[in-house]
N, C-alpha and C positions, 0 to 999 in steps of 0.2 A: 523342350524346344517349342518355341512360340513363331509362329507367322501371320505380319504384319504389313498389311496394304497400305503402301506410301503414296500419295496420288503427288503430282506436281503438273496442276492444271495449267499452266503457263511459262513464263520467262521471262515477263513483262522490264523484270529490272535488270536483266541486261547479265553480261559478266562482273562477278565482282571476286573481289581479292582475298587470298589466301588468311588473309589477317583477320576475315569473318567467322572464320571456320566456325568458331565456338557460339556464334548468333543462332544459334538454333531459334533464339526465345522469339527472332525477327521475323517479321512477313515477307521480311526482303528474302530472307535465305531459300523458304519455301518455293519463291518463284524468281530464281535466279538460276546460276552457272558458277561453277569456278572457270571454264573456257570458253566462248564461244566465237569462234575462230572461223572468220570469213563467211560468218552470218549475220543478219539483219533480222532484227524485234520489232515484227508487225503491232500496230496499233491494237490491235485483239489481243495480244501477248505470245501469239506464235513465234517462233523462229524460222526462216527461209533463208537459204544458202543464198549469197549475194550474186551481182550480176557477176559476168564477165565484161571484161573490155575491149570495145572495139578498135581497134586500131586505126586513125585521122591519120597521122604521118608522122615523119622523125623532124626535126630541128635539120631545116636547108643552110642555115646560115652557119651553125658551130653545132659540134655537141658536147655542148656544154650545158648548165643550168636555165632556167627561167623563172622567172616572175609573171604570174597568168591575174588576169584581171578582166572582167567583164564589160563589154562595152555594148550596151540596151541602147538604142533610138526609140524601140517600138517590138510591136511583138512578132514583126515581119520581120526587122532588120537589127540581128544580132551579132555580136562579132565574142571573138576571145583575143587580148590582145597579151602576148607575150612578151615581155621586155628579155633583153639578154645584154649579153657585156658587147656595151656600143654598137648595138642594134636593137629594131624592133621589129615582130613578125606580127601581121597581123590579118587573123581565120573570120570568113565569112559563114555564119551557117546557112547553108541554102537549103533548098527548099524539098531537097530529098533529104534531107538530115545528115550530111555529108557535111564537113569542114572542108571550106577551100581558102587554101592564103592567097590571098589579095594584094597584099604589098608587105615587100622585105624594106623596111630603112635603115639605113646607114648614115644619112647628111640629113640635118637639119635644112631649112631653107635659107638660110644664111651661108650653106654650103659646111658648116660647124662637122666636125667627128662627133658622137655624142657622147653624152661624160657617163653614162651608164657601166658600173663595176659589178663584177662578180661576184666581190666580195659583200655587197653591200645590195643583195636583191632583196633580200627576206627585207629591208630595211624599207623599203620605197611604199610611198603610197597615195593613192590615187581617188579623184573626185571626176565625177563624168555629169554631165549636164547639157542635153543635145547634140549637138552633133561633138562638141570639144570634150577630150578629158583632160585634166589636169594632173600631171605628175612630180612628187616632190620628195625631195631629199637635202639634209643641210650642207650637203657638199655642190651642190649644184643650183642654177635660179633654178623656179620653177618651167616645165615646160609644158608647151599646147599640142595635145596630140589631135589633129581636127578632119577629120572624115568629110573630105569634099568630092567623093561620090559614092556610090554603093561599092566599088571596089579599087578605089584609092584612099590614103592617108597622106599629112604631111605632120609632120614637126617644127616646134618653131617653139623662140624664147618668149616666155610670159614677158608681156610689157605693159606697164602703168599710163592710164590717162595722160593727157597734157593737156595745159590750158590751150584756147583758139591761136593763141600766138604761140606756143609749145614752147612757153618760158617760165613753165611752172607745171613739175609731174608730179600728179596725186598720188605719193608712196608714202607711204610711212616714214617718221623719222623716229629719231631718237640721239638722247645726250651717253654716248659713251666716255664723255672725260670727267675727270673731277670738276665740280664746279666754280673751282674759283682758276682754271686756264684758260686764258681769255686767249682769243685768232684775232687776225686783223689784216686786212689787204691794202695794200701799196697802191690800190687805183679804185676808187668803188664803179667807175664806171664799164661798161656794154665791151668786151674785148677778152683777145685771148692775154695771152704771158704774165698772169697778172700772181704778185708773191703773195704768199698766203702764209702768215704764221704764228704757230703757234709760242705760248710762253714757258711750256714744258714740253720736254721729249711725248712726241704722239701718232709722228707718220710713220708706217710702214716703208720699210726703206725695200722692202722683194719686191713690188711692185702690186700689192692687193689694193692701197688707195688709188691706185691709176683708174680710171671712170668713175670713181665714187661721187655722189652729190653731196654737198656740203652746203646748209643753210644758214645763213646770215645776215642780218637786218632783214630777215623776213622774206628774203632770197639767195637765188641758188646758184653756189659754183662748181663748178665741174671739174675735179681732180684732173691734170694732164701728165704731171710727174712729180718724184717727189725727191728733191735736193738733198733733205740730210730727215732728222728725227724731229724736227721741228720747222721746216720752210718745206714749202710745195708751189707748184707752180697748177695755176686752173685756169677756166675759161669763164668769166661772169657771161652767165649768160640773162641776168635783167640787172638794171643797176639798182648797189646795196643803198637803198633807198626805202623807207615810210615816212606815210602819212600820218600823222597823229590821229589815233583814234578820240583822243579827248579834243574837243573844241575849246579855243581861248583854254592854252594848255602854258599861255607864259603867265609867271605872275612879278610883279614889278615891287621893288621898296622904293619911295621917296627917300631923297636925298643920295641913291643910291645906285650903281651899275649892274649889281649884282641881279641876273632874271631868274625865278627858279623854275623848269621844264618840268612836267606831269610826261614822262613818256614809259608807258607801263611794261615791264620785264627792261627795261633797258640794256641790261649790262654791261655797262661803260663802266669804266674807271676814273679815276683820277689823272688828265693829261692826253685823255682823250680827245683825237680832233673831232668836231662833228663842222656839216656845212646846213646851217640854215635858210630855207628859203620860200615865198609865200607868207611869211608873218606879215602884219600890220603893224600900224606904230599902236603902242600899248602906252600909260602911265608914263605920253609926254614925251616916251622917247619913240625918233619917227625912225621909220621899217628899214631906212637906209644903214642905220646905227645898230638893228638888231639882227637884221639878215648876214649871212656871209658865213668865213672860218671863224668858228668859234671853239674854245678850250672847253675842258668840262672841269671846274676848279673844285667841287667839292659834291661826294653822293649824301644826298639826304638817306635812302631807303633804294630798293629796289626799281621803283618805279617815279623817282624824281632825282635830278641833280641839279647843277649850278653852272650857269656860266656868267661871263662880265659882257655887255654891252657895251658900246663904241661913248656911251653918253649916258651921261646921270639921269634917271628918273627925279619927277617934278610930282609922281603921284603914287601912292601904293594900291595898286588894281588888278585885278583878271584881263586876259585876253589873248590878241595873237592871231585871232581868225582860225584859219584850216591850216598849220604848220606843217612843213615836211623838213623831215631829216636824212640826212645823208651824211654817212659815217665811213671812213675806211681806219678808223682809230680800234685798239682793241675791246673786243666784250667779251664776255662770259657767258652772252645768250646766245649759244650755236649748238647744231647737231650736225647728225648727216645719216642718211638713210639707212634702212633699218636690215635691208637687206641687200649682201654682195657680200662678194668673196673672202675681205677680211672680216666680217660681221656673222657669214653665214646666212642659210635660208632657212625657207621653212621645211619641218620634219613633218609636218600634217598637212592635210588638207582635207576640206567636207563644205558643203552648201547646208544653209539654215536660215529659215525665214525670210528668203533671196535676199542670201547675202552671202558669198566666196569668204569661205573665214580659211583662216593661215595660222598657225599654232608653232610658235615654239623653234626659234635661231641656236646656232650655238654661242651666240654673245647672248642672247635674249630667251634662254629655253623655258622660260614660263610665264610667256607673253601669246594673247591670242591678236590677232589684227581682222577684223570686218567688216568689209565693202560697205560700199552708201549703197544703200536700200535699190536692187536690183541692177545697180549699177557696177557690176564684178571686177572692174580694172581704174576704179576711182575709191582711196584710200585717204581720203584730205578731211579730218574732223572736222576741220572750219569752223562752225562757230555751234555746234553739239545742239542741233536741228536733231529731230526725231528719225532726219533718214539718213543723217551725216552718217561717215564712215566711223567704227567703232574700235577703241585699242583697250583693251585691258591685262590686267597683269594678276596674276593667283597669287595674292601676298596672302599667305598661309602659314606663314613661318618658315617654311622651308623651299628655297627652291625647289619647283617641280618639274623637272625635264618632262616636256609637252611630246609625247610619242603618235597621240591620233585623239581625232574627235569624231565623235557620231553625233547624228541628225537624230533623234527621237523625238519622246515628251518632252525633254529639255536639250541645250547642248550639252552633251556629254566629252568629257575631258579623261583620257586615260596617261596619265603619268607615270615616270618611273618609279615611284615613291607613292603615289596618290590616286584614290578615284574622284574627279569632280562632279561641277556641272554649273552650267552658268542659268536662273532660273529664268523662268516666265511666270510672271506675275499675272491672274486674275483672265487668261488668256489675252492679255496684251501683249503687242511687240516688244521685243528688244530693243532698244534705241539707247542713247547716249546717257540717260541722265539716270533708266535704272538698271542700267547692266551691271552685273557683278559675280565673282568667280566664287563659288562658296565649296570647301571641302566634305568628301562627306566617308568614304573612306579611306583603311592605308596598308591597302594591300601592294600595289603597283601592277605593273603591265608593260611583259614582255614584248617584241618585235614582232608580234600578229595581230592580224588587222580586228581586233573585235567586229564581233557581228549581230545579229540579233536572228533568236529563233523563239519561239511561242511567247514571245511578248516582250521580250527579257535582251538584255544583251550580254553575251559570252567575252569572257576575256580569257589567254592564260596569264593566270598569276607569276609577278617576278619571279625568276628562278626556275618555271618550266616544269614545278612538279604538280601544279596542278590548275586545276578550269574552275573560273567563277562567273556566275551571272551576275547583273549588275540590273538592279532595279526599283523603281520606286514603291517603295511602301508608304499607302495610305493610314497606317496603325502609327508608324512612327515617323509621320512626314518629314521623308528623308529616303535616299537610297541607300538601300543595304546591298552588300556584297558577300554573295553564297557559293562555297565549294557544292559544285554539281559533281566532282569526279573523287569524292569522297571514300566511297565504298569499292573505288575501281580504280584507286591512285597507281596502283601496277601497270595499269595502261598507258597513261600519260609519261610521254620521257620526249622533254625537249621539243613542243611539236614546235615545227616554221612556218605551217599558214594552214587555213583554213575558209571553208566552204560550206557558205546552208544550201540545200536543196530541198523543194518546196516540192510536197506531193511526190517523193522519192520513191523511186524503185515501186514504180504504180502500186503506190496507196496512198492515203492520204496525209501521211505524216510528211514532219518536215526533221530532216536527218542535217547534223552539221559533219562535217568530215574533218579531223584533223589529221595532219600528215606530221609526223612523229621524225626526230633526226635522225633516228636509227631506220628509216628507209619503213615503217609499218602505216601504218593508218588507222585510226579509232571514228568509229561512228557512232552518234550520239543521239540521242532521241527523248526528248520529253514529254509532260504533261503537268503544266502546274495543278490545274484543277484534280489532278487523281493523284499528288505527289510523287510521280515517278520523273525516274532518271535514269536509262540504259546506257549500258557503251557496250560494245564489243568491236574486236581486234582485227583489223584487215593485211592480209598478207600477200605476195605476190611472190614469181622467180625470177628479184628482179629489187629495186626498191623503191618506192614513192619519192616525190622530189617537190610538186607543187600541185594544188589542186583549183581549179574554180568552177563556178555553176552559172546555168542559163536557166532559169526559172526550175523545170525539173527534170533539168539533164545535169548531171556531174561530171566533170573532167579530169583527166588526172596527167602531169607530168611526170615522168618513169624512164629509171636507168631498166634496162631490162638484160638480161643475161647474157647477150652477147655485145652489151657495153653503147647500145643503141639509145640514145633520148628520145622517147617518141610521147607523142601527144596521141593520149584515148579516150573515151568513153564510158564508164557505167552504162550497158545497155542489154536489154533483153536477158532471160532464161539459157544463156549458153555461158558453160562455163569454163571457157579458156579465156586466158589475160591477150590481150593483146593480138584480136582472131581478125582473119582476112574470111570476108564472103568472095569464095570465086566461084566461078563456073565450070562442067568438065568441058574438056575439051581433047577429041586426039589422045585418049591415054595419060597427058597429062595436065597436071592443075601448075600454073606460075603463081610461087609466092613471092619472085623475087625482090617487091618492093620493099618488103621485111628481112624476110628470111632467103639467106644465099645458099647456107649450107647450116648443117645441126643436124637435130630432131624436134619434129613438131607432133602434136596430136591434132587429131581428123574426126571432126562428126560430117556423116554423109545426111543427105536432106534432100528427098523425092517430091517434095513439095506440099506435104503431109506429117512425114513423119522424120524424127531427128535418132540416129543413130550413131553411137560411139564407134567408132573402125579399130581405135588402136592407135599405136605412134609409128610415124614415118621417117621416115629418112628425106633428107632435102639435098640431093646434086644439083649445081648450078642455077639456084633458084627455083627446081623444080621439085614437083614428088609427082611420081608413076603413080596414075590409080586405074591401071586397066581394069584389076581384081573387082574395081565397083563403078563401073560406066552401067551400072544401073539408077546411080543418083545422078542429079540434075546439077548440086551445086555442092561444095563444100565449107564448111567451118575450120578452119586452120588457125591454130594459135598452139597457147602451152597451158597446159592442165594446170588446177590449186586445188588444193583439199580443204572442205569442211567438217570441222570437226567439232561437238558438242561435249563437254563435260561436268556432269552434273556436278553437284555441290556433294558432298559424303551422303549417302541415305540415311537419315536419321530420326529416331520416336523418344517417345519416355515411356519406359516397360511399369510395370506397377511398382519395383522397386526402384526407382528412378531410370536419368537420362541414361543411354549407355552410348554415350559419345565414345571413343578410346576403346571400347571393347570390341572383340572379337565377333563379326556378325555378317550374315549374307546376303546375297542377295541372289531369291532361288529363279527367279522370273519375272521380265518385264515386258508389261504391253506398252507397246509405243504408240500413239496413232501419226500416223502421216498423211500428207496429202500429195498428191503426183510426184512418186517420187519413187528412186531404182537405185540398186548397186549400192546398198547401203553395208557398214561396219556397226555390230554394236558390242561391244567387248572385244575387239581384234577377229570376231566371228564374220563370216559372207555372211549375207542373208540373199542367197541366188534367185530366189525366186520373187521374188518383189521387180517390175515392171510397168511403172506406169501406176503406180498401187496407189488406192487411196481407203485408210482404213486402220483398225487396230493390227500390230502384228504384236507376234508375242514368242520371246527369244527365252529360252531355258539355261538354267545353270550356270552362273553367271560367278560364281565365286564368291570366297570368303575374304576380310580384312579387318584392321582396324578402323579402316575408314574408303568403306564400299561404294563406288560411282560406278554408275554408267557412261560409257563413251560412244556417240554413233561420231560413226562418220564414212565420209566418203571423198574415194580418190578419183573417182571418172567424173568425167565432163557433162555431169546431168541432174535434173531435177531434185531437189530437197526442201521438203517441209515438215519441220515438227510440231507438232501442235499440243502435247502436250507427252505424258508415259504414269504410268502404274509401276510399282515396284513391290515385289513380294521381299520383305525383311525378314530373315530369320534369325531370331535372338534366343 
C-alpha cells in the first residue's frame, strides 16, 4: 500500500465535462472540477459560493416572460428596461441601490397597442444612444423608446427624415420586382386617386401595400389601396418629374425628325408617353416642335431612346439646354421602400462610427443600411459623398439571414449561417465608396445577443450546443471563431440571453451569465493572456428566464417556486434566492410582498453579525420571530446549495497510471476561507465557524474513481481555495 499527496492548488478552469475524465495527461484536469454548482472562479483560481439574490419586485403588468435590456445615460442614471407582451416596464436604479419602476407602457404615442409578442422576446433587439433606445424586430417597424425625464418614458414609431417640403423621406429603397415589370401612372401630376399599374401580377391584395412609398421618375407615391394584383390606387405626393442630369441631352440627324434623348436609367419602353419641357430649339428645329407629348419610338440602351419631333432637322448636333421630363408612361426603373409590413423590418440594430445601422428584412435578410454620417433618421445615398447614407449587401454566396451587429474593432455581423464584418481600412471611416461586407467564418448564431468580454465577442453557436468568441487575429489577418465551452459542453443546453458583468461578485473579473432553456444559468470567466476559460453551473428553486447587467451588478429574471416572475439581483454574501431585508417588529417580520404563505429560510442580523435561524413558516404574509427579538433585521428568502466535485483523484504509481483501479482516498486537507457548515463526503464538519484555514477530514473511501465533495446546504459563507488529498494505491 502506497500513499500519495494529490495537491489541487486551484480551479481556475472552472467545471468541466465528464468526457475528460481520462485527460489526466492535461493541466486543465489538475485545476479543475467535474461540478461546481452555484459557485464562482475567482481570478486567483479560488472558488466561492455565489451571491444570493435580492429581491427588486414581481412583474406589475402580467406574469409572464420578459426581455431585460439596459438603458445607461450616465453613471447616475441607469434604468433596466423590460419589454413583455404589449408592454414595457421600465426600473430606475436609485440611489440606495433599490430598483423603482418608473413607468408601465401600454400605448405608444400615437395611442398604438404595441406589437410586442411573447413569443418572439428572446428575438428583439436593441441600440440605445442617450436618451433614445431603439427597438427591433422584422415583424414590426422599428421603435423609439425615449426617456423624457428621470422617471418617465414614451414610445413612439421610428420615422425617416423628410425633405423641407416633406416630399421626399430619406429611407431606403429597393427594387423587389423582376426587372423587366414596368408601373405606370394615369396622372404624373401633385394629387390623390391617381392609378398605378403594374404589367405583371405584384400588389398585395390583404392590404400590406396600403401606406407603402413607391418611387418613380425619381419620385414618390403613396400606396392608398390596392384594386386587384396589378392596379393600385396612391397619392403623388411630388410630380413624376426630372431634370436631366446630362446638359444638351437632345441630339438631332439632318434631314431628319427622329431626336435621340441621353436620360440615364430611363426605363421606358417602347410606346412610352413622355411630356417635354424647357428644351431649346436644337439642329434647326425650334423648341415649339420639340417640347410637348412625345412617344418614345425606339430604346437605344438603357440610358438613351428616341422619339420624333413635330419638324425635320436642317442640322446633325448636340443640345436642348437644361431638359425636363415628365412621364406617366410605363418603366422599369421603380422601387419602393425597403422597409414595411409586406417587406419587413429590420432584425438588428447597433450605432458604428455615428451612424444607426439596420441589418437584415425579411425580403432583404442579408442587407445592412447606414445612416448619413451622424445623421441617424436620414438614409438617402444621394450621390455616395463620404457621409451619404450607406446600403450594402453580404453577397457571399449565400444568403445570410442578418440576426445582430456589434460595434467593435470592426462592424461585426452575426448571421444565421455566417460570421462577418464589414472592414476599416488604415483607420479611416467607412463611407460609400469603400464599404464592403467580407466573410470570415461559418459557424452561425443563434437568437442571443452577442456580447464582448476580455476583448473578444461571445456568441452561441447555431444550434445552441455551444459558445464561440469571435475575434481578430493579427497572425492570420482575419477573425477567427473559437469554442470557449469546449471542455464544459455539458453546460451549455439552449441558452436565450445573456449578460457580462464587469468587476462581478467584487473582484475584478468580468463574468458573462448565460441563462440556459432548461431554467439553469452558466457563468463564464476568462483570460486570454493565461489561456483560461471557466464555466460553472448556477441553480435556483425556481428557474432562470432572462438576465442583464448595470456595470457590475447582475440581474436576473425568474419563475420562482411559487409561480412568481420576479426581478432580482446578484448581491452580497447571503445566500438565499430571492431574500427580503426587513426589519423586526412586534413579534412579527411582513414578507408579504413576496411571500403570502410557504416556507421560507431566515438569517437574523444584530448588525454585526449574520446568523442562520432555520426555516419558517409564513401565515398571511407573515412569520412570528418572537423567539429572536434579539436581532434588529432579517434575511428571508429560500436557501440553494453549493456544492464542489472534484475531478477523480488521480497519479501514475511506478507501474503506471491507475486510472480504473481500485484506490482511496484516506485524508484531505481543504483550506477555506470564512466559511461554516460545510459537507465533505456527505460528513458535517460541525465545527468550522467563520473558519479560515486548513481543515482536514479522515477517511474518506474507497473506488474506482475517488472524489471529494464539499458542500453546503445553509445560507452561509464559502470559500475554497484550494485541498490536499492522501491517495492510497
Amino acid at each position: 500500500m502506497q500513499k500519495v499527496r494529490i495537491p489541487q492548488n486551484s480551479f481556475q478552469y472552472g467545471e468541466i465535462s465528464d468526457n475528460t475524465i481520462m485527460r489526466t495527461d492535461s493541466p486543465i484536469y489538475a485545476s479543475s472540477a467535474q461540478s461546481l454548482e452555484n459557485m464562482i472562479v475567482l481570478p486567483e483560481g479560488a472558488v466561492k459560493k455565489r451571491h444570493g439574490t435580492k429581491f427588486h419586485g414581481k412583474n406589475t403588468q402580467s406574469n409572464k416572460k420578459l426581455h431585460l435590456a439596459p438603458f445607461i445615460f450616465d453613471d447616475n442614471e441607469q434604468y433596466i428596461i423590460g419589454i413583455g407582451e404589449a408592454y414595457i416596464l421600465c426600473y430606475r436604479l436609485v440611489s440606495d441601490g433599490t430598483l423603482s419602476l418608473v413607468s408601465t407602457i401600454t400605448t405608444d404615442t400615437q395611442s398604438n397597442v404595441l406589437p410586442f409578442d411573447a413569443d418572439y422576446l428572446q428575438e428583439y433587439n436593441t441600440a440605445q444612444y442617450g436618451d433614445v433606445m431603439f427597438i427591433c424586430h422584422p415583424l414590426f417597424a422599428p421603435r423609439m423608446l425615449t426617456r423624457t425625464s428621470l422617471s418617465s418614458f414614451e414610445l413612439s414609431v421610428f420615422s425617416f427624415d423628410t425633405s423641407y417640403d416633406n416630399k421626399d423621406t430619406y429611407q431606403p429603397y429597393s427594387v423587389f420586382h423582376a426587372g423587366n415589370v414596368t408601373l405606370a401612372s394615369n396622372n404624373p401630376a401633385i394629387g390623390t386617386n391617381r392609378t398605378i399599374t403594374t404589367s405583371s401580377p405584384y400588389w398585395d391584395t390583404t392590404g400590406k401595400h396600403v401606406g407603402v412609398t413607391v418611387r418613380y421618375g425619381g419620385n414618390e407615391i403613396v400606396i392608398t389601396s390596392v384594386t386587384n394584383t396589378t392596379q393600385a390606387i396612391g397619392t403623388v405626393v411630388k410630380e413624376l418629374s426630372s431634370r436631366l442630369t446630362v446638359t444638351n441631352p437632345l441630339r438631332t440627324r439632318d434631314g431628319s425628325s427622329t431626336i435621340e434623348i441621353t436620360h440615364l436609367s430611363h426605363g421606358l419602353i417602347v410606346g412610352s408617353v413622355i411630356t417635354i419641357t424647357d428644351a431649346v430649339a436644337v439642329g434647326g428645329i425650334n423648341a415649339s416642335s420639340i417640347n410637348g407629348s412625345r412617344t418614345v419610338q425606339d430604346i437605344l440602351d438603357q440610358n438613351t431612346y428616341t422619339v420624333n419631333a413635330a419638324a425635320n432637322a436642317n442640322a446633325s448636333e448636340d443640345g436642348g439646354g437644361f431638359v425636363k421630363i415628365t412621364s406617366n408612361g410605363a418603366t422599369t426603373v421603380w422601387d419602393e421602400q425597403s422597409f414595411s409590413a409586406i417587406r419587413g423590418y429590420p432584425a438588428s440594430v447597433t450605432f458604428h462610427e455615428n451612424r444607426l445601422c439596420f441589418g437584415g428584412t425579411i425580403a432583404e435578410p442579408d442587407t445592412i443600411w447606414m445612416s448619413e454620417l451622424g445623421e441617424f433618421f436620414n438614409y438617402d445615398v444621394a450621390e455616395g459623398d463620404d457621409t451619404d447614407a450607406i446600403n450594402l449587401v453580404a453577397a457571399t454566396g449565400d444568403v445570410n439571414e442578418i440576426r445582430y451587429m456589434r460595434s467593435n474593432r470592426d462592424l461585426q455581423i452575426f448571421t444565421l449561417s455566417d460570421e462577418l464584418y464589414v472592414p476599416t481600412y488604415l483607420n479611416q471611416a467607412i463611407t460609400p465608396t469603400n464599404a464592403q461586407i467580407r466573410k470570415q467564418t461559418p459557424f452561425g448564431c443563434e437568437f442571443v445577443l452577442p456580447t464582448s468580454i476580455d476583448g473578444a465577442t461571445i456568441f452561441v453557436e447555431k444550434g445552441g450546443r455551444a459558445v464561440r468568441e469571435y475575434i481578430y487575429s493579427d497572425a492570420e489577418d482575419a477573425y477567427i471563431s473559437t469554442a470557449v465551452s469546449t471542455v464544459a459542453s455539458h453546460v451549455i443546453d439552449n441558452p436565450v440571453d445573456i449578460a457580462v458583468v464587469h468587476s462581478g461578485f467584487r473582484t475584478q473579473e468580468s463574468y458573462a451569465a448565460l441563462v440556459m432553456n432548461n431554467g439553469n444559468m452558466a457563468l463564464f470567466s476568462s483570460s486570454r493572456s493565461e489561456k483560461r476559460a471557466a464555466w460553472t453551473n448556477v441553480t435556483c428553486q425556481g428557474s432562470f428566464k432572462a438576465t442583464t447587467a448595470l456595470g457590475e451588478r447582475l440581474f436576473v429574471y425568474a419563475l420562482d417556486v411559487n409561480g412568481n416572475y420576479v426581478l432580482s439581483e446578484f448581491l452580497d454574501d447571503i445566500g438565499l434566492d430571492n431574500y427580503l431585508y426587513v426589519a423586526y417588529g412586534n413579534g412579527t417580520v411582513s414578507v408579504n410582498s413576496l411571500y403570502s404563505s410557504g416556507t421560507v429560510d431566515v438569517i437574523g442580523y444584530n448588525g454585526t453579525t449574520k446568523v442562520y435561524l432555520g426555516e419558517f413558516t409564513v401565515t398571511g404574509g407573515n412569520i412570528t420571530m418572537t423567539a429572536h427579538s434579539s436581532y434588529t433585521h432579517f434575511y428571508v428568502g429560500k436557501k440553494f446549495t453549493a456544492k464542489i466535485i472534484t475531478n477523480p483523484v488521480d497519479t501514475i504509481a511506478p507501474n503506471g497510471p491507475v486510472t480504473g483501479d481500485v484506490r482511496g482516498i484516506g485524508t484531505v486537507v481543504i483550506n477555506v476561507k470564512e466559511s461554516e457548515s460545510l459537507k465533505v463526503n456527505n460528513r458535517s464538519i460541525n465545527n468550522i465557524a467563520g473558519f479560515t484555514g486548513n481543515k482536514e477530514v479522515r477517511l474518506l473511501g474507497y473506488g474506482r474513481s475517488p472524489q471529494v465533495t464539499i458542500e453546503q446546504d445553509d445560507p452561509m459563507p464559502l470559500q475554497v481555495n484550494g485541498l490536499i488529498s492522501e491517495l492510497i494505491i
